[in-house]
N, C-alpha and C positions, 0 to 999 in steps of 0.2 A: 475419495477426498481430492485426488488428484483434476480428477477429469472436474469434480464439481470447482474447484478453487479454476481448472482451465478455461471452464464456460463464464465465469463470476469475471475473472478479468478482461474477458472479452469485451464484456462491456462497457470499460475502460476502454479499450482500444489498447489493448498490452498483449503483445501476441509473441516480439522477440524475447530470447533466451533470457536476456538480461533481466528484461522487465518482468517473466516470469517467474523469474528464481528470485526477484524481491518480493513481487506480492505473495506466491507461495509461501516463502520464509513464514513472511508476518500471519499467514492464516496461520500456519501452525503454531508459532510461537505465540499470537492475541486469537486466536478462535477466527472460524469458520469467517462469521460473519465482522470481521473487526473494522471492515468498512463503514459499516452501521453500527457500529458499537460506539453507545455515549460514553463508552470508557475510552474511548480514542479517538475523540470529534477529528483533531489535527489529521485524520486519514482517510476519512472523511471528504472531511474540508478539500485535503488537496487532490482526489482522485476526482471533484466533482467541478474542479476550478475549471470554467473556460476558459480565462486567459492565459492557461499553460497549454501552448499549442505545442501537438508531436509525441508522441510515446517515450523519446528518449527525456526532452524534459519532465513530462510526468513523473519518469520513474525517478526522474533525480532527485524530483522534487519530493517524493513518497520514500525516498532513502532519505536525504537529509533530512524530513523531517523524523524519522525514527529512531535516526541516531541521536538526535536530537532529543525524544524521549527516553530514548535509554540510560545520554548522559544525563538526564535530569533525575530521573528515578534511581542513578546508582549516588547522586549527592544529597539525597532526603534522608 
């Protein structure tokens, strides 16, 4: 799972520590594929934005928005 979630962010362009211990996190916690999962457009959306140049904003942007789901799902 590991190695697969390593090559999957590659092509992100996610290759430091930081940025893999976010996308990791979220395979395992939203499944394999949650990139692609219409259950998580927002992750999607933001791992595929080109106007977020640079790996470190990607991942920020792919953190914030998950906290961002999570706070939303723990007030429903």
């Amino acid at each position: 799972m590991i190695a697969y979630g390593l090559d999957r962010a590659e092509r992100y362009a996610i290759e430091g520590s930081r940025g893999l211990t976010v996308y990791l996190t979220l395979m395992f916690l939203l499944g394999a594929g949650f990139d692609q999962d219409p259950l998580y457009p927002w992750a999607g959306r933001v791992l595929r934005n080109e106007s977020t140049f640079g790996e470190s904003a990607r991942v920020a942007a792919l953190h914030q928005a998950a906290i961002a789901y999570v706070a939303d799902v723990l007030t429903e």
